[in-house]
Backbone bond lengths (Angstrom), bond angles and torsions (degrees), N, CA, C in turn:
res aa  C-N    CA-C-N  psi(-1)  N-CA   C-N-CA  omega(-1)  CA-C   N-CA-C  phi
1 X - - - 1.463 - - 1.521 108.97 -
2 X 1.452 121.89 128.73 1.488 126.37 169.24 1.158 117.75 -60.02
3 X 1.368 111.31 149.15 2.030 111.73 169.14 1.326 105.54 -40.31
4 X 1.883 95.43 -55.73 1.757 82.26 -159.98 1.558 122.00 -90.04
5 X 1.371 102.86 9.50 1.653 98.53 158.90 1.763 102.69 -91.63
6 X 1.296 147.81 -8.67 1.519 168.21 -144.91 1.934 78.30 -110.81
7 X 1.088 124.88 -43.31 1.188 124.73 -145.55 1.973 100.03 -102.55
8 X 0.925 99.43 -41.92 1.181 117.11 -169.60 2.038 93.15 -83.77
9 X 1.075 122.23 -23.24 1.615 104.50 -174.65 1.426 82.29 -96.12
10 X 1.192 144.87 -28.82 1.715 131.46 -159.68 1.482 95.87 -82.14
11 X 0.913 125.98 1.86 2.122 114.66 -170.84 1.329 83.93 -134.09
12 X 1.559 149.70 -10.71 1.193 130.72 154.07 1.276 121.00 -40.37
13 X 1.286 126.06 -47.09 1.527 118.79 -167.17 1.441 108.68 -81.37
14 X 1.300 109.13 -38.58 1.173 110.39 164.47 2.042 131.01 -62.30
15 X 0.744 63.49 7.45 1.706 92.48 175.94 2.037 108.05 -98.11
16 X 1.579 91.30 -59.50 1.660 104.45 -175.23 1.860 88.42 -62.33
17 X 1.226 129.77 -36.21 1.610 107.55 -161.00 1.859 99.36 -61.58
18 X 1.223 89.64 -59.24 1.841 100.58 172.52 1.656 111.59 -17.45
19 X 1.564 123.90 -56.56 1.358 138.74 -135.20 1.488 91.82 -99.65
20 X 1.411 101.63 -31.32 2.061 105.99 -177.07 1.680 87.54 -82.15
21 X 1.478 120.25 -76.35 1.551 120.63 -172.70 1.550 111.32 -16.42
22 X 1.474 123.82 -52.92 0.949 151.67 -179.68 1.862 117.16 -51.49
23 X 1.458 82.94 -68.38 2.098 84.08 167.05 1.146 101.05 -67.01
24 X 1.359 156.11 -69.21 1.213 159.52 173.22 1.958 102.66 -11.63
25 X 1.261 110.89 -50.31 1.499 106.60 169.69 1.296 122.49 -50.12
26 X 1.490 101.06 -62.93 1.168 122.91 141.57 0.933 133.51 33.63
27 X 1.385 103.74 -108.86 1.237 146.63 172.59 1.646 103.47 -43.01
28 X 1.291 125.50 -49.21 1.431 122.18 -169.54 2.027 113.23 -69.57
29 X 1.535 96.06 -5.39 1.406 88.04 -164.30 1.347 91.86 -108.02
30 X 1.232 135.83 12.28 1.522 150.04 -164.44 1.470 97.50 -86.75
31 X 1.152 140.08 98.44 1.668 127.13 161.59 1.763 123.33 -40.22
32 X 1.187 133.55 79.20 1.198 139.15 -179.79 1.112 146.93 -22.18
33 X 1.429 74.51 -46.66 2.130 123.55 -172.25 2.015 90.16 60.81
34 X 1.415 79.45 -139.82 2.008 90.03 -168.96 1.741 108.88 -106.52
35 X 0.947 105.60 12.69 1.572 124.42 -169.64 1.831 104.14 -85.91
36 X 1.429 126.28 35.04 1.154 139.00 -152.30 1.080 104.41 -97.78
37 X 1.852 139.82 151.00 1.432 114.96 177.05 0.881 124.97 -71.26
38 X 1.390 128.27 -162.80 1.760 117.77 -172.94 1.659 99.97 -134.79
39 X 1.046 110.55 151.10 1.571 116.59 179.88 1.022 113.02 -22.01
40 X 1.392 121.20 -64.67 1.579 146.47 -158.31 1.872 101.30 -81.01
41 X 0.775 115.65 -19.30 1.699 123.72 -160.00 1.934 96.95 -77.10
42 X 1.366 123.16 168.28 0.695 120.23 -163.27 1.781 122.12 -116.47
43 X 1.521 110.12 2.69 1.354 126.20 132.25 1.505 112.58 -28.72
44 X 1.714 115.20 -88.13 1.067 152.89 160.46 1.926 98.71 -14.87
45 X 1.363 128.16 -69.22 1.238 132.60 162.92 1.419 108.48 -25.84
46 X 1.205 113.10 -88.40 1.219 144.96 -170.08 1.331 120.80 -48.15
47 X 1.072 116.31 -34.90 1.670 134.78 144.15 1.392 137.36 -46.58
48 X 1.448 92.91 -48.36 1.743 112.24 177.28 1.606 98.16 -90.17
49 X 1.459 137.89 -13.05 1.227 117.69 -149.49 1.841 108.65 -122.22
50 X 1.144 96.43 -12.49 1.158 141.59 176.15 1.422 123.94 -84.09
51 X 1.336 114.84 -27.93 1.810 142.33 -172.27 1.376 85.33 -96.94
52 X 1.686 131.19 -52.28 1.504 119.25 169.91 1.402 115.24 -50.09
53 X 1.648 115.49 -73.15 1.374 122.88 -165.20 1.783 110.80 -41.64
54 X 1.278 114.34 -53.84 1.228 111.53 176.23 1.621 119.24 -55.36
55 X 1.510 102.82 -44.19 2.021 96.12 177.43 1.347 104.36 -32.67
56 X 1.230 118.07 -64.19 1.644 127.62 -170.28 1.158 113.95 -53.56
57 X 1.469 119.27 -24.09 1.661 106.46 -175.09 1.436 102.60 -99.72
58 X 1.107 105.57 8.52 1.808 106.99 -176.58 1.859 104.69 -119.74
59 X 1.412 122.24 -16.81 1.074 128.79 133.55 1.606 139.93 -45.31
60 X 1.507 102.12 -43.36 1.822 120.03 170.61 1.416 98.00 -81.24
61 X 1.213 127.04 -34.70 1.796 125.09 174.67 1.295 113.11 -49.17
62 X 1.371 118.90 -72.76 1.037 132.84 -160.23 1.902 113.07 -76.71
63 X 1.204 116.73 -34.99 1.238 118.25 150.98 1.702 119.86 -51.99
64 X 1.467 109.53 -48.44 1.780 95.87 172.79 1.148 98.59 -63.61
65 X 1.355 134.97 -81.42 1.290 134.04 -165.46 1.541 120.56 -14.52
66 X 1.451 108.38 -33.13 1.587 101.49 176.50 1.719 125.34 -114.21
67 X 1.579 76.70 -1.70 1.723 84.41 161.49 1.840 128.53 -130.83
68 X 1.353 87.98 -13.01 1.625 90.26 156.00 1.629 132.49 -42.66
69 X 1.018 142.71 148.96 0.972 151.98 -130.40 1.838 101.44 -137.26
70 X 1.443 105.23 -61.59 1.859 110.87 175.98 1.343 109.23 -97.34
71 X 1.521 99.80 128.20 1.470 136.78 -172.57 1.649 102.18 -44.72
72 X 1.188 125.44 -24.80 1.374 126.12 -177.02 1.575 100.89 -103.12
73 X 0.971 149.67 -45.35 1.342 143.79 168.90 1.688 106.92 -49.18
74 X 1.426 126.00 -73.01 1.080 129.88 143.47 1.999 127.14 7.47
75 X 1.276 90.13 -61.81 1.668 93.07 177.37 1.655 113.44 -102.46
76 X 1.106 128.52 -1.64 1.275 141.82 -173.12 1.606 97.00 -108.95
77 X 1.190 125.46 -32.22 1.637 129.83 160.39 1.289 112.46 -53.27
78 X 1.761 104.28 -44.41 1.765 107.09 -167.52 1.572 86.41 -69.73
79 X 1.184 125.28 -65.43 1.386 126.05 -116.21 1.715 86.64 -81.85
80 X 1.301 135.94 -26.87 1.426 141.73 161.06 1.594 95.80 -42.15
81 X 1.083 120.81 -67.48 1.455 117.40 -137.86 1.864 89.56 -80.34
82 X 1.080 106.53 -25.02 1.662 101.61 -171.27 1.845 91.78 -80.31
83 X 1.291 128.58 -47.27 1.483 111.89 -173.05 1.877 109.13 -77.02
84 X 0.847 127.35 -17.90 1.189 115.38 163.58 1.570 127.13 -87.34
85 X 1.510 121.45 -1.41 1.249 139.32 -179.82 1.967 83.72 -80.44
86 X 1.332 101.40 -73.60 1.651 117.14 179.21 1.808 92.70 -22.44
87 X 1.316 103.84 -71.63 1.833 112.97 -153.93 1.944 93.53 -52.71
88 X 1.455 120.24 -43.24 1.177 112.04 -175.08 1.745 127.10 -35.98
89 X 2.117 79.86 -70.98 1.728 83.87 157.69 1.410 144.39 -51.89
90 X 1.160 107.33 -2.70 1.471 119.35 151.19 1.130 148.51 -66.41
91 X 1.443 95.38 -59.88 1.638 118.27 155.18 1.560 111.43 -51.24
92 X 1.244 116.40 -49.39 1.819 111.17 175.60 1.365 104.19 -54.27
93 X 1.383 112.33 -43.26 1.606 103.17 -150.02 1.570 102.22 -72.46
94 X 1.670 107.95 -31.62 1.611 98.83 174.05 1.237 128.03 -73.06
95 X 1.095 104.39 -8.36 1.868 114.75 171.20 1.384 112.49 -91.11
96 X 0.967 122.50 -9.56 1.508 133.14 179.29 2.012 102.21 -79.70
97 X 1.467 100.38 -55.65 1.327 125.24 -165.01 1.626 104.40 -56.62
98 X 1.567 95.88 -37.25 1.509 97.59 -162.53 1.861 90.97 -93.82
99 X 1.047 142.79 -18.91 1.351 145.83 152.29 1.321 89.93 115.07
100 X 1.361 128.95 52.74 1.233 122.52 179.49 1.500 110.08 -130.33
101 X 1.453 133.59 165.92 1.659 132.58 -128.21 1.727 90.43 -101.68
102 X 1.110 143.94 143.39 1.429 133.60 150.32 1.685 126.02 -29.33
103 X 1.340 123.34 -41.20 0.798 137.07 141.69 1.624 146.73 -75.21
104 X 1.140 141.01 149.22 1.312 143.18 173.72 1.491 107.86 -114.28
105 X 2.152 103.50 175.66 1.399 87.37 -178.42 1.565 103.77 -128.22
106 X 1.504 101.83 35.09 1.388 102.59 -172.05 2.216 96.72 -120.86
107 X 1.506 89.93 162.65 1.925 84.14 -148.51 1.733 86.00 -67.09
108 X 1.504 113.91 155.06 0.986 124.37 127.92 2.178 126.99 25.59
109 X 0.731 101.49 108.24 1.457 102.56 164.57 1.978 113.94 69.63
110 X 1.848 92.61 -5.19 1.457 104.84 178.07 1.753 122.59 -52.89
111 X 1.161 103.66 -10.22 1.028 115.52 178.09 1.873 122.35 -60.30
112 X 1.312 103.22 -59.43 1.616 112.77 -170.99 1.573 98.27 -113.66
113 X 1.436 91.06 139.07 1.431 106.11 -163.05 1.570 109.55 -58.28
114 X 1.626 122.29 123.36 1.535 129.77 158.96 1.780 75.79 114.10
115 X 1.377 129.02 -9.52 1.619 112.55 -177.22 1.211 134.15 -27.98
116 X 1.624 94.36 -68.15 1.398 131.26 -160.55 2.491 83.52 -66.14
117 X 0.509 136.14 -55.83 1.661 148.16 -172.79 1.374 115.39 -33.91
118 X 1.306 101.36 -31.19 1.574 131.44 -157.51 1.540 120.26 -113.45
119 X 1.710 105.47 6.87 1.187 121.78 161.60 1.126 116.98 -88.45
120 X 1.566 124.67 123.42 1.457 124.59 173.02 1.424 111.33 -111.93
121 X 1.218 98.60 133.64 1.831 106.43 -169.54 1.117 119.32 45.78
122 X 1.595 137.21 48.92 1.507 114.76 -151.55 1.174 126.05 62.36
123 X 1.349 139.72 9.00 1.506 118.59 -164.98 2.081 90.28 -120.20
124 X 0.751 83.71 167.09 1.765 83.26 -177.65 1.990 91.18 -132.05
125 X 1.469 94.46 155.59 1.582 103.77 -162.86 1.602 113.05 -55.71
126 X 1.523 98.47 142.47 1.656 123.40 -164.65 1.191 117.02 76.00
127 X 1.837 120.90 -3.34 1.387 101.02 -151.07 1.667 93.97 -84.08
128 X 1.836 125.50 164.38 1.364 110.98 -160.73 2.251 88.84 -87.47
129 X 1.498 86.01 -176.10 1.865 69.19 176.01 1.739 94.30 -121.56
130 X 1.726 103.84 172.97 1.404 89.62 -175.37 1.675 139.13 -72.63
131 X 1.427 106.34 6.47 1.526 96.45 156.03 1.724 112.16 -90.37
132 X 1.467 118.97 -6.27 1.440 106.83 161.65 1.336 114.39 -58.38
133 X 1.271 120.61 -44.68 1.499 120.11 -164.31 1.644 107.60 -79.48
134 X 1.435 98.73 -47.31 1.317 78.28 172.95 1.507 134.91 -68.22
135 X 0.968 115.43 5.03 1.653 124.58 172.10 1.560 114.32 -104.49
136 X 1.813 101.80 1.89 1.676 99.72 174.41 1.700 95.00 -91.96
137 X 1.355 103.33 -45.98 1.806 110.60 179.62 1.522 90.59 -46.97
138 X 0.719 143.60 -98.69 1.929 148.48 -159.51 1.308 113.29 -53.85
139 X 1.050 138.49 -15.77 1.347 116.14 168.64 1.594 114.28 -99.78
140 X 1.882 99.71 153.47 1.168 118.86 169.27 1.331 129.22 -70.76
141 X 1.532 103.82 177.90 1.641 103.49 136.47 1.737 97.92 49.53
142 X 1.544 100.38 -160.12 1.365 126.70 -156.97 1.291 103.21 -72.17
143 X 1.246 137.58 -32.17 1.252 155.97 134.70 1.733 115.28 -0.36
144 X 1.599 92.30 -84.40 1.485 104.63 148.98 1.379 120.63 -3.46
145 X 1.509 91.25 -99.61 1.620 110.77 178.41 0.771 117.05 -50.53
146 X 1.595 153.44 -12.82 1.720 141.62 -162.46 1.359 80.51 -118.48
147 X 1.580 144.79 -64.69 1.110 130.51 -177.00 1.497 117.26 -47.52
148 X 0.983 133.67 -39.63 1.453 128.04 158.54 1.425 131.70 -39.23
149 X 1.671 94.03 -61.08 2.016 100.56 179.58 1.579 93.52 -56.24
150 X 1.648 139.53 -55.12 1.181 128.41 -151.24 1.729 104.29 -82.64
151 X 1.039 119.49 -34.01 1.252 117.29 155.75 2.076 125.74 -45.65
152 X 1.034 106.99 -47.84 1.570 124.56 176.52 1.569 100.16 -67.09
153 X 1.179 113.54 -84.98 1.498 120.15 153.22 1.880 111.04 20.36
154 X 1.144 88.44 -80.16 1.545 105.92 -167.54 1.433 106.36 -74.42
155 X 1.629 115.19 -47.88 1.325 97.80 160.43 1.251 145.20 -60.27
156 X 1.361 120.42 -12.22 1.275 117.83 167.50 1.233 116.41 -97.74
157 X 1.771 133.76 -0.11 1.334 117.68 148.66 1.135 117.93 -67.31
158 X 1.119 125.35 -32.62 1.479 123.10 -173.26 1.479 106.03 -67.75
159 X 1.172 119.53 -36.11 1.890 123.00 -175.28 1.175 101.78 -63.85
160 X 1.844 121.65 -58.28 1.305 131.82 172.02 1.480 115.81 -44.49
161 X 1.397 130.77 -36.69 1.500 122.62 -173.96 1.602 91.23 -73.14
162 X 2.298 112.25 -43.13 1.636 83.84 -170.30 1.779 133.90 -60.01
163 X 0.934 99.74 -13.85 1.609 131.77 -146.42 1.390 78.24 -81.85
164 X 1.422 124.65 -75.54 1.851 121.64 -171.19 1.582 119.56 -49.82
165 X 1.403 104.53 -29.54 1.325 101.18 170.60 1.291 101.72 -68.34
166 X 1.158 146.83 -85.80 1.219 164.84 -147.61 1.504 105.60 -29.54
167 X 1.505 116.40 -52.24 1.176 154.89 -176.29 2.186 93.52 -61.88
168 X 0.921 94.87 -70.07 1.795 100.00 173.75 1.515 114.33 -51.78
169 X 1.467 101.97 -41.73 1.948 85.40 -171.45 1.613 102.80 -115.18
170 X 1.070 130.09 11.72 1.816 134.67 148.05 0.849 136.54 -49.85
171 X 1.388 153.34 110.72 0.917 152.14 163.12 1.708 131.85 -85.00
172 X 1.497 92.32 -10.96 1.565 108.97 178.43 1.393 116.78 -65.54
173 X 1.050 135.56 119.91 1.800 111.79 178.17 1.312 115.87 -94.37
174 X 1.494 121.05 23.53 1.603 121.03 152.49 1.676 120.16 -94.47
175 X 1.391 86.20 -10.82 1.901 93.07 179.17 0.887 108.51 -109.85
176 X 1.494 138.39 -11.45 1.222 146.16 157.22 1.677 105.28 -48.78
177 X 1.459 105.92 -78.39 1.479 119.18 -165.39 1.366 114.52 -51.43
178 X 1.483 107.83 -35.54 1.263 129.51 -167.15 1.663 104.56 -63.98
179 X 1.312 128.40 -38.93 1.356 167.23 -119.06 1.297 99.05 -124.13
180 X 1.383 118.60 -50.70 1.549 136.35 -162.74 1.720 89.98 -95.03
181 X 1.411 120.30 -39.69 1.542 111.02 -163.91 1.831 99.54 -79.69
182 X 1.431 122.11 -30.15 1.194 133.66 172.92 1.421 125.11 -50.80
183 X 1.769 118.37 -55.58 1.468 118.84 131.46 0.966 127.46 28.09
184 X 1.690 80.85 -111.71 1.244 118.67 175.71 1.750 119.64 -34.73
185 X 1.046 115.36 -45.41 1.741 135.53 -172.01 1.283 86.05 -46.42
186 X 1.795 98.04 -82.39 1.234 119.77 -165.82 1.753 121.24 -60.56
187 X 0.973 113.06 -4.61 1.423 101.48 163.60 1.874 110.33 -101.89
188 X 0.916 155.27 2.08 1.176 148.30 46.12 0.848 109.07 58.38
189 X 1.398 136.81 -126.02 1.351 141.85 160.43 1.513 127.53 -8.44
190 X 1.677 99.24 -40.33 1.734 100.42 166.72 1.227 116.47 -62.91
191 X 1.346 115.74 -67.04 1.281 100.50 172.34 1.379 137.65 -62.28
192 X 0.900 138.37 2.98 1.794 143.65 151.07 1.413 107.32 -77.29
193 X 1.499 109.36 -47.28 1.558 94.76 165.81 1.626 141.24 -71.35
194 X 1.147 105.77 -21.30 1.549 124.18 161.29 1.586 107.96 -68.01
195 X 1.328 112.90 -22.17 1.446 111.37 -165.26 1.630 107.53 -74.86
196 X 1.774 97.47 -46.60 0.964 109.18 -161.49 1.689 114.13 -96.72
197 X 1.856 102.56 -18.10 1.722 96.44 160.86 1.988 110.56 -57.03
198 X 1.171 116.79 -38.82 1.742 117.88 171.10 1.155 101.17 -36.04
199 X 1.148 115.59 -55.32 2.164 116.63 -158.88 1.066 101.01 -63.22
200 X 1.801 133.61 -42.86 1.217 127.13 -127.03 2.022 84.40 -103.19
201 X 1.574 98.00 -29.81 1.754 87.77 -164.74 1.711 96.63 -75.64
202 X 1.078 116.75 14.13 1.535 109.19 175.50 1.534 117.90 -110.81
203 X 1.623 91.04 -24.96 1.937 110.97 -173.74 2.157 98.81 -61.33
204 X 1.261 101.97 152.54 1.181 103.24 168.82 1.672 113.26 -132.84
């Protein structure tokens, strides 16, 4: 892979935070009417549940970022943790819009059918658990870096499975697109990260 294609995928996402920040403006000047989601609805889910999943992947970001070791793990850590920080404020702002609480009081993943099933210990899919993290904080070296991509890895299937649901039982077409442009990101990201877990299990 070239620098400046190396260069050009690391300021992409940072590009997508801009384009969400942006609809998110958006979005407020949009007349709504009363057609808003409802607590229970699965916008509303997906919003609140989603504002978790990402903390964590912007938590595992920012931890590689300062202990990673390869210059490409390193900036692909930042640039994760800065576009899903972006996607968060999003998710608030549409829960804000629709006058509904940051939180809900129904479990986790209740939203899309078999969700709620598919929580283990609290953790909702890909998310790492806390002896993952704590073994991303402490390790070095190459270590580091491979525990990271496979850590990331997993978190973004799990975002990607939420994201398709979301996309299936929506009817909103700002959470749709929003949903569909997220995807997109994240598959993206898989493949650079798959690309580059290859390099690293060979690097010494």
């Amino acid at each position: 892979m070239s620098t400046e294609k190396r260069r050009f995928g690391y300021w992409l996402p940072a590009t997508l935070v801009v384009g969400l920040l942006l609809g998110v403006a958006i979005g407020f000047l949009i007349p709504r009417g009363e057609d808003l989601p409802a607590d229970d609805s699965a916008e509303a889910g997906f919003a609140r549940d989603m504002s978790t999943h990402h903390s964590q992947a912007v938590e595992m970001g920012m931890i590689a970022y300062t202990r990673a070791t390869n210059d490409e793990v390193r900036m692909m850590a930042r640039d994760i943790a800065l576009t899903q920080q972006g996607q968060i404020g999003m998710f608030q702002a549409w829960l804000r819009e629709w006058d509904l609480q940051p939180t809900g009081s129904k479990p986790a993943m209740s939203w899309m059918p078999g969700g709620a099933e598919s929580v283990k210990d609290g953790l909702m899919p890909g998310m790492a658990t806390p002896e993952e993290l704590k073994q991303l904080r402490e390790a070095t070296g190459l270590d580091e870096d491979r525990l990271f991509m496979k850590l990331m890895i997993n978190h973004h299937l799990g975002g990607i499975h939420m994201a398709q649901e979301v996309v299936e039982l929506s009817d909103d077409p700002e959470v749709v697109e929003s949903a569909k442009l997220s995807i997109n990101s994240q598959q993206r990201d898989l493949t650079d990260m798959q690309d580059l877990q290859k390099r690293l299990e060979t690097a010494s």
